[in-house]
FIKOL-80611 format. One line per field, with one value per residue (C-alpha): residue in three letters; x, y, z. Coordinates in nm, 4 decimals. Example, Ala and Ser with C-alpha at 12.3 -4.5 7.8 and 13.67 -1.06 7.14 Angstrom:
REM FIKOL-80611
type <- [ala, ser]
c1 <- [1.2300, 1.3670]
c2 <- [-0.4500, -0.1060]
c3 <- [0.7800, 0.7140]
This chain:
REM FIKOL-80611
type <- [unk, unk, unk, unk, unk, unk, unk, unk, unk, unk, unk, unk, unk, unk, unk, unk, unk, unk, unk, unk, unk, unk, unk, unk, unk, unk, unk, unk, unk, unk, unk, unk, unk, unk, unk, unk, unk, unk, unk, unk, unk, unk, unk, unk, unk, unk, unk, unk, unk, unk, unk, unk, unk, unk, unk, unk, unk, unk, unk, unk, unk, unk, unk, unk, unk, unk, unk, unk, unk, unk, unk, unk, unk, unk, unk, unk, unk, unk, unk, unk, unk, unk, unk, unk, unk, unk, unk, unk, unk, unk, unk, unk, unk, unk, unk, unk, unk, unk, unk, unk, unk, unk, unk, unk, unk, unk, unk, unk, unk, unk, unk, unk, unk, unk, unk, unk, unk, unk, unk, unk, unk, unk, unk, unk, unk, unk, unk, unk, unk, unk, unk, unk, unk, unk, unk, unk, unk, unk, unk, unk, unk, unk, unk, unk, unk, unk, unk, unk, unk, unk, unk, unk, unk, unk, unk, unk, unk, unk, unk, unk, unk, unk, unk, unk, unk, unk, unk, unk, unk, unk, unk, unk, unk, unk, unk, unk, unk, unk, unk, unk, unk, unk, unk, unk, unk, unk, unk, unk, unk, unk, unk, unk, unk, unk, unk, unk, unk, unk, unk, unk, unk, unk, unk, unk, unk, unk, unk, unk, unk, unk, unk, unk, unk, unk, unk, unk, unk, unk, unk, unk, unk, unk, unk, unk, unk, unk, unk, unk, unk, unk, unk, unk, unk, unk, unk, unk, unk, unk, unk, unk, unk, unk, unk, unk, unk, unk, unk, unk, unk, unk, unk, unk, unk, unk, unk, unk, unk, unk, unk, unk, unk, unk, unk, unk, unk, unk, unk, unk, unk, unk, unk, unk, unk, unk, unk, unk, unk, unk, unk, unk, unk, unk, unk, unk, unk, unk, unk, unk, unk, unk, unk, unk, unk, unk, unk, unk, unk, unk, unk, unk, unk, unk, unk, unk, unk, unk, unk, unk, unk, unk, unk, unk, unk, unk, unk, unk, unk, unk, unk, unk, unk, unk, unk, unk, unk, unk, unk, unk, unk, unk, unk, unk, unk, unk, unk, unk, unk, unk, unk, unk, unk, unk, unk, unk, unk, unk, unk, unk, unk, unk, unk, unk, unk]
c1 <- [6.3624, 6.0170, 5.8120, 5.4542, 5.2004, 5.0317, 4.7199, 4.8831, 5.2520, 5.5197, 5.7057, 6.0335, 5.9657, 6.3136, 6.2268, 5.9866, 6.0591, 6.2457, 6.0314, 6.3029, 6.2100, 6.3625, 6.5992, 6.7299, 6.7553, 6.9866, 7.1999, 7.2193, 7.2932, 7.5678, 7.7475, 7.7102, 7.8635, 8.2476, 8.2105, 8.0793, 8.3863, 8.6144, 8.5082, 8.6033, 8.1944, 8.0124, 7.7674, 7.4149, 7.1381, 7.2066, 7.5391, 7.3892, 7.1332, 7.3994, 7.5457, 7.2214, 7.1259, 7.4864, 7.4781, 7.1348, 7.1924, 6.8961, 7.0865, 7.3338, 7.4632, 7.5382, 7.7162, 7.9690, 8.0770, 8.1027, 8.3132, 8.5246, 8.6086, 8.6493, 8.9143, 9.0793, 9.1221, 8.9506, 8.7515, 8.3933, 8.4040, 8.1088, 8.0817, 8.1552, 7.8476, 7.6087, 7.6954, 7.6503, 7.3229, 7.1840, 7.3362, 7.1810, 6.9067, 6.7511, 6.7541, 6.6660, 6.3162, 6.3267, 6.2547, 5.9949, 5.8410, 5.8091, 5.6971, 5.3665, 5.2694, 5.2917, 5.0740, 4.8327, 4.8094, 4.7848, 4.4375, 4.3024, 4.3218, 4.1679, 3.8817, 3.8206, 3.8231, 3.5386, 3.3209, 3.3612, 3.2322, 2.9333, 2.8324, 2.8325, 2.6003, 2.3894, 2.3298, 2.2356, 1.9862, 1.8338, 1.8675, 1.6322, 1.3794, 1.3193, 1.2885, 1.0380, 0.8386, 0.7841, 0.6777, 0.4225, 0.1255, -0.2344, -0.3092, -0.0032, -0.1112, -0.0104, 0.2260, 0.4202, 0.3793, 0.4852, 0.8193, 0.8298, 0.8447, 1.0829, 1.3226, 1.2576, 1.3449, 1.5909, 1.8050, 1.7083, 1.8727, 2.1758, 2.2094, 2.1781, 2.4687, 2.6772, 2.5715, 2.6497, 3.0103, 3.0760, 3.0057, 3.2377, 3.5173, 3.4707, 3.4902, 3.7768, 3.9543, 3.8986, 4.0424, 4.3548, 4.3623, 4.3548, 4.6643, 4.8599, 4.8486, 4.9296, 5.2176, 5.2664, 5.3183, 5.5025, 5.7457, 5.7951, 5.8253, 6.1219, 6.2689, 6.2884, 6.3465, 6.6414, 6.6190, 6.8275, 6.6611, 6.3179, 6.3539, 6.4150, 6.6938, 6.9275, 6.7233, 6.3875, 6.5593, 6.6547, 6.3339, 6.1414, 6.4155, 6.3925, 5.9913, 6.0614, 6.2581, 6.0175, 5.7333, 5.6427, 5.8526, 6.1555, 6.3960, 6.3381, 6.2887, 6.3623, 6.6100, 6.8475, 7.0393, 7.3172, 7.3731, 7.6974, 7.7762, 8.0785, 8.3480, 8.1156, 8.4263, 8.5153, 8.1897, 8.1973, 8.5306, 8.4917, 8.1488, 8.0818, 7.8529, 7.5300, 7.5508, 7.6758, 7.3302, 7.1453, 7.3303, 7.2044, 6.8234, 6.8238, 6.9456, 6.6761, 6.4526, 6.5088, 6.4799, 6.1069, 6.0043, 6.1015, 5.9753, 5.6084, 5.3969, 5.5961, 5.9508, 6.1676, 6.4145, 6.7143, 6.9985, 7.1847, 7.5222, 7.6662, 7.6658, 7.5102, 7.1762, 6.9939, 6.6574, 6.4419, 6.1710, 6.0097, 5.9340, 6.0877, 6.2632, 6.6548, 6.5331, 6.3223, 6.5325, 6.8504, 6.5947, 6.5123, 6.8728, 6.9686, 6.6484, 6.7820, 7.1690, 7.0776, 6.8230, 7.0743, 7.3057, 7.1010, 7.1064, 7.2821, 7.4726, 7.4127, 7.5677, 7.3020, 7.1162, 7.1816, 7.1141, 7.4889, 7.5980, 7.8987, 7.8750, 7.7564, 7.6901, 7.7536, 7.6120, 7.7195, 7.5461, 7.5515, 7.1939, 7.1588, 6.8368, 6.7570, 6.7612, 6.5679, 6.6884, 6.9096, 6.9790, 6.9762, 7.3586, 7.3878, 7.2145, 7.3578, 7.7057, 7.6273, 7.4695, 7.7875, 8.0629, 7.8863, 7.8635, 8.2608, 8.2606, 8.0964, 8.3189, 8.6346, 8.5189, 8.4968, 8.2004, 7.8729, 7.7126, 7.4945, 7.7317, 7.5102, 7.5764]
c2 <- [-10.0509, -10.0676, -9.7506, -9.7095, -9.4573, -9.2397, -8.9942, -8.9762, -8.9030, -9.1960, -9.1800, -9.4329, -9.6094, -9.5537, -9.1750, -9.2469, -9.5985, -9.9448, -10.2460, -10.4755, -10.8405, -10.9581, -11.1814, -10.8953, -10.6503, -10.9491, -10.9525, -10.5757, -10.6059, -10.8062, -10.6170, -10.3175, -10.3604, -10.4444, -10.0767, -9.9224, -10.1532, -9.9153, -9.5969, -9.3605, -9.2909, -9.4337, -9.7568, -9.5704, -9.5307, -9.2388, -9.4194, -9.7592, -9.5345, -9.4313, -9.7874, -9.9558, -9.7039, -9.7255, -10.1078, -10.1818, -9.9309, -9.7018, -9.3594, -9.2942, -9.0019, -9.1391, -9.4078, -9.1680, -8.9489, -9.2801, -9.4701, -9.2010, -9.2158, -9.5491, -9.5337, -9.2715, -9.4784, -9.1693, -9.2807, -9.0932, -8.8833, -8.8260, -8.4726, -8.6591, -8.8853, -8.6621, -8.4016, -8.7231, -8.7896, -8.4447, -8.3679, -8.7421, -8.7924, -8.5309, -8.3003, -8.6102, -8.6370, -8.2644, -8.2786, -8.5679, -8.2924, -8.0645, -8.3363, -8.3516, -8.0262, -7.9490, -8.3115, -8.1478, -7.8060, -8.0131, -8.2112, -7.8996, -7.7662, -8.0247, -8.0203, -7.6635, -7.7303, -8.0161, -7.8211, -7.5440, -7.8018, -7.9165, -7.5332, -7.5192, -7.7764, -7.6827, -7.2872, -7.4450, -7.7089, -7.4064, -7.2184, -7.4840, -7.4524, -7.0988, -7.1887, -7.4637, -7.2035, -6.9411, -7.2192, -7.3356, -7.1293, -7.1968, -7.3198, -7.5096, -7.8294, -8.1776, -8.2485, -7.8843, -8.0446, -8.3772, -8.1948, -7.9803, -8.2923, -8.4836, -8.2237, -8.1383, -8.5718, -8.5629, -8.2582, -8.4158, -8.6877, -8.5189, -8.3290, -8.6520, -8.8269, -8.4822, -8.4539, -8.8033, -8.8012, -8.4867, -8.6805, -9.0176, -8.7594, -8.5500, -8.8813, -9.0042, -8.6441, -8.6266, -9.0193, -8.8625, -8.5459, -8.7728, -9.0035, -8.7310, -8.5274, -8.8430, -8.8973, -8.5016, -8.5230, -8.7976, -8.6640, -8.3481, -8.5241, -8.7389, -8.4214, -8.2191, -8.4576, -8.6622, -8.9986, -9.1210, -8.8277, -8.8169, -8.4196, -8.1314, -8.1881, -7.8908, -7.8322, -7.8551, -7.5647, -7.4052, -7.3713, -7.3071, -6.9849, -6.8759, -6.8932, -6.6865, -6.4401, -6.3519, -6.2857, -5.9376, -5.9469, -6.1183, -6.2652, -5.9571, -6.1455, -6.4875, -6.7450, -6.9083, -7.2278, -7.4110, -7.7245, -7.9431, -8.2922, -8.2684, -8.4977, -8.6937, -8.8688, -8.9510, -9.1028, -9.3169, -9.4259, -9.5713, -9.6925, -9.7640, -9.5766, -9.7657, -9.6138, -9.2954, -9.2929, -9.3937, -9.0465, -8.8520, -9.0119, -8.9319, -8.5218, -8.5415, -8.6209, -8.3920, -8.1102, -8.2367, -8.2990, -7.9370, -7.7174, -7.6312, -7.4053, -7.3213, -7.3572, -7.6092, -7.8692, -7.9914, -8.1911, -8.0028, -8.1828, -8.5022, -8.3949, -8.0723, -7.9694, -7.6199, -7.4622, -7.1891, -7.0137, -6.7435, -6.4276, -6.5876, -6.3317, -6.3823, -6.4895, -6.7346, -6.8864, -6.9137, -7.0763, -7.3533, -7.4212, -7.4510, -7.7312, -7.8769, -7.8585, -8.0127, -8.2936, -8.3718, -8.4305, -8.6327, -8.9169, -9.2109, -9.4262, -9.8035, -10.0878, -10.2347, -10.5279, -10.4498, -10.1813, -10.1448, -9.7514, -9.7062, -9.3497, -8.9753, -8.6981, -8.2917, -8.0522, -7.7112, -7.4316, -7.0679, -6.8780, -6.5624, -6.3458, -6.2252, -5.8507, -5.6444, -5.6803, -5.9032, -6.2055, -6.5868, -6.5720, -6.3171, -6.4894, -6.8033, -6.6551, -6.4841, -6.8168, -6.9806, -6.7048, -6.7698, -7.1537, -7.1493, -6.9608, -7.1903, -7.4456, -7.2428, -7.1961, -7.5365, -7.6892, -7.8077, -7.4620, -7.2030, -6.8932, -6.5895, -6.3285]
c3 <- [-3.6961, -3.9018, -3.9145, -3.8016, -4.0044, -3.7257, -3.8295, -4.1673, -4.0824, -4.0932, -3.7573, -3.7171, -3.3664, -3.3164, -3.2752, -2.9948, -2.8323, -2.8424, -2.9486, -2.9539, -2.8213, -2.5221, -2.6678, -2.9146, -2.6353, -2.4814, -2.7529, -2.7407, -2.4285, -2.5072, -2.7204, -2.5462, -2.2397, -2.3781, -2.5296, -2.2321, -2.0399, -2.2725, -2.1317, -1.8534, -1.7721, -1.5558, -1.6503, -1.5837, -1.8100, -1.9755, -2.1188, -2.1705, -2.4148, -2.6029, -2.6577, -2.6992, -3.0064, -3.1681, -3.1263, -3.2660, -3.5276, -3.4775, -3.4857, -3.7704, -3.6381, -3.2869, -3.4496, -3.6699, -3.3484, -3.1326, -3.3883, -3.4136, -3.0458, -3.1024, -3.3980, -3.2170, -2.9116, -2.6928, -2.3611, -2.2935, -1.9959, -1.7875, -1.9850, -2.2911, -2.2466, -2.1617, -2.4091, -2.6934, -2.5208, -2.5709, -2.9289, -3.0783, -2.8852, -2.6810, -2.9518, -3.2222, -2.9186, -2.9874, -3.3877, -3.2773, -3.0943, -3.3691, -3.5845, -3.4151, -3.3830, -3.6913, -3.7683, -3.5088, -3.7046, -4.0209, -3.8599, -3.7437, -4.0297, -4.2405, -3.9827, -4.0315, -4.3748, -4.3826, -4.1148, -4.4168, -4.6496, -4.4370, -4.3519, -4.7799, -4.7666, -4.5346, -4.7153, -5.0227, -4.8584, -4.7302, -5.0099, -5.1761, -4.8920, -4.9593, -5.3432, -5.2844, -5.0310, -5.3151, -5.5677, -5.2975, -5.3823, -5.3490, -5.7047, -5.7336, -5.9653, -5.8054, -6.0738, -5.9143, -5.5549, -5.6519, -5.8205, -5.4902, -5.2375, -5.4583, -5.4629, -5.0983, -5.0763, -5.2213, -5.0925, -4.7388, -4.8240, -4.9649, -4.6632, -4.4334, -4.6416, -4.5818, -4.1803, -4.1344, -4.3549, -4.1096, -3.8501, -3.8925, -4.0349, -3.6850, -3.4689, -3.6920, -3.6311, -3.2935, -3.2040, -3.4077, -3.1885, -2.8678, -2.9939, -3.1172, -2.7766, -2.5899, -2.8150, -2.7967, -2.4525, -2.4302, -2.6559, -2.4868, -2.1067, -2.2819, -2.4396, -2.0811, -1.8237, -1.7084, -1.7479, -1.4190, -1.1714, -1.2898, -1.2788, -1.5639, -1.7748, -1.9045, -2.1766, -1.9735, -1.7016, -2.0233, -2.1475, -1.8257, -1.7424, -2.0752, -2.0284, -1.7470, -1.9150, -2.1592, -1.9273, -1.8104, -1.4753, -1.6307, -1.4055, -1.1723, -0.7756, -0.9404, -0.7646, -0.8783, -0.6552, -0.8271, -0.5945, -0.7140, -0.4954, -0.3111, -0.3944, -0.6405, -0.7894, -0.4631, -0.3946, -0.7048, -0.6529, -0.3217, -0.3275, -0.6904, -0.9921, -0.8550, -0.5541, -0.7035, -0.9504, -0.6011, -0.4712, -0.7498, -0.7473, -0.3684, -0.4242, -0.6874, -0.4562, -0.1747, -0.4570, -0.5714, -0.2343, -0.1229, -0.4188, -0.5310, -0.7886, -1.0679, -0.9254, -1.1219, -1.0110, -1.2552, -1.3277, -1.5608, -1.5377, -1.4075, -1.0300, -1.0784, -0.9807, -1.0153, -0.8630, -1.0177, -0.7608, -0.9463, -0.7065, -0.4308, -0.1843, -0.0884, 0.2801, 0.1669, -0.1295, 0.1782, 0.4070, 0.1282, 0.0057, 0.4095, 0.4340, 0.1199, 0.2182, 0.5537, 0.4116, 0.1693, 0.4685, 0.6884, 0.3873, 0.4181, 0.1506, 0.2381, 0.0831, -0.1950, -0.0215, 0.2747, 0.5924, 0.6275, 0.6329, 0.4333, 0.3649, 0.3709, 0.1139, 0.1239, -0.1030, -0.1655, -0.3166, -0.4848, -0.4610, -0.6928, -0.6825, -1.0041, -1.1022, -1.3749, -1.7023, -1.6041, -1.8313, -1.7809, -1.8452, -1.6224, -1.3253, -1.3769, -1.3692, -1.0405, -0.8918, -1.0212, -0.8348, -0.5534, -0.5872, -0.6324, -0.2955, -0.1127, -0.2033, -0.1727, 0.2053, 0.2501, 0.0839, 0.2434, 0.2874, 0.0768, -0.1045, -0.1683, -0.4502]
């Protein structure tokens, strides 16, 4: 995978995006899909991601814990995979990341540096216009005045050739600044969001509740909804893992449609979902996992390519309200009790803490 030189840093492609050919992505294909054949997970695109990398060789590290699997004749799970997929390449996304920033701090940096420069430049042109103002007197000879101009000439000059330097390195700089927070937020979108849902990852909830946590109110009169599909293995088995992934998209879904402001949808595990509602009262965080149990309902699983109905999905879910001091652990263990109780009751309804 060759490497590209970006603003002054060398960044493997491989880091941020395939460029494979079509025909080379074919061949990948190729030879992916017999390994993925081998497996006990599911063929969606978090797997295929893992394949693809280990086959085309663009993650050493991926390779070494797949191989061994391989050697040691052990299937992937559905944990298995996406455990894999945040060890090698979330967290490779999240050193990408970091890779930036600190590329960003490095430009600014150097700007500040060469605005130093030109403000230098600029004392001592002034500098020698107060000089040249005390030699100007009123019997100056014409061979003083013709001194005093050419030095006035030729600091002008001097200063021009700075101003304008200043000026190309400032446009140069700033076209850097531009690119690197495109690729800065590109990098970070990848790092916190699932790539079958289109919502927060585990790491992206992660980072938003621990966000949370450290602001003044803490997780006091924050929500928390774990949502887990019921009889997800079920639903793959009988319908297949495309519809399964279409079961997933579709909770993910519901969950963006029904949140706003700075509450955050995830998928933190294979079927499992999670909500965070900062200040949101227990009445209203019930009232929105009800609309979300019953929208969830009301879908449909048809047969791909056709209108044909073959199917219906249940959600249940475990709401916790957040108290002071309380930590993430904490809440999410509550959420979880009462997630198990909903399910222990019989599934397809909201447990409370």
């Amino acid at each position: 995978m060759p490497a590209h030189r970006i603003a002054g840093v060398c960044i493997d492609l491989s880091d941020m995006r395939y460029i494979e050919s079509k025909d080379q992505s074919a061949q990948l294909l190729r030879l992916a899909i017999p390994l993925m054949v081998r497996q006990a997970a599911a063929y969606h695109p978090v797997s295929y991601g893992l394949w693809y990398e280990h086959v085309a060789g663009l993650n050493p590290p991926l390779s070494a814990a797949l191989t061994a699997r391989l050697e040691g004749n052990r299937p992937l799970s559905e944990d298995d995979v996406y455990q894999l997929y945040a060890r090698h390449i979330l967290e490779r996304d999240a050193q990408v990341l970091e890779t930036l920033q600190q590329r960003l701090q490095v430009l600014l940096e150097t700007t500040v540096r060469e605005v130093g420069t030109a403000c230098d430049e600029s004392g001592r042109f002034r500098q020698t216009l107060q000089e040249s103002r005390s030699d100007l007197t009123s019997d100056a000879s014409a061979a003083t005045l013709q001194e005093l101009v050419g030095r006035l000439l030729r600091e002008a000059l001097r200063m021009e050739a700075t101003t304008q330097t200043l000026t190309e390195k400032l446009e140069a700089r700033s076209q850097e600044v531009l690119s690197l927070t495109r690729q800065l937020n590109e990098a970070h979108s990848e790092a916190l969001s699932d790539p079958l849902c289109g919502i927060s990852n585990r790491r992206g909830f992660m980072s938003a509740a621990q966000a949370l946590f450290d602001s003044e109110q803490g997780l006091d009169g924050a929500a928390l909804v774990l949502i887990d599909v019921d009889h997800f293995k079920w639903v793959n088995d009988t319908f297949g893992h495309l519809l399964g992934d279409t079961v997933l998209r579709g909770i993910a879904t519901v969950l963006r449609d029904n949140i706003k402001g700075r509450d955050v949808a995830a998928r933190i595990g294979g079927e499992e979902f999670a909500l965070l509602l900062p200040q949101t009262l227990l009445q209203g965080a019930h009232s929105l996992a009800e609309q979300i149990r019953l929208a969830v309902g009301q879908m449909r699983i048809q047969r791909i390519g056709t209108e044909e109905v073959i199917g219906s999905v249940t959600i249940s879910l475990g709401l916790a309200i957040g108290r002071r001091e309380e930590t993430i652990d904490e809440l999410t263990a509550r959420a979880d009790a009462a997630l198990y109780g909903a399910k222990r009751d019989g599934r397809n309804r909201v447990g409370v803490a």
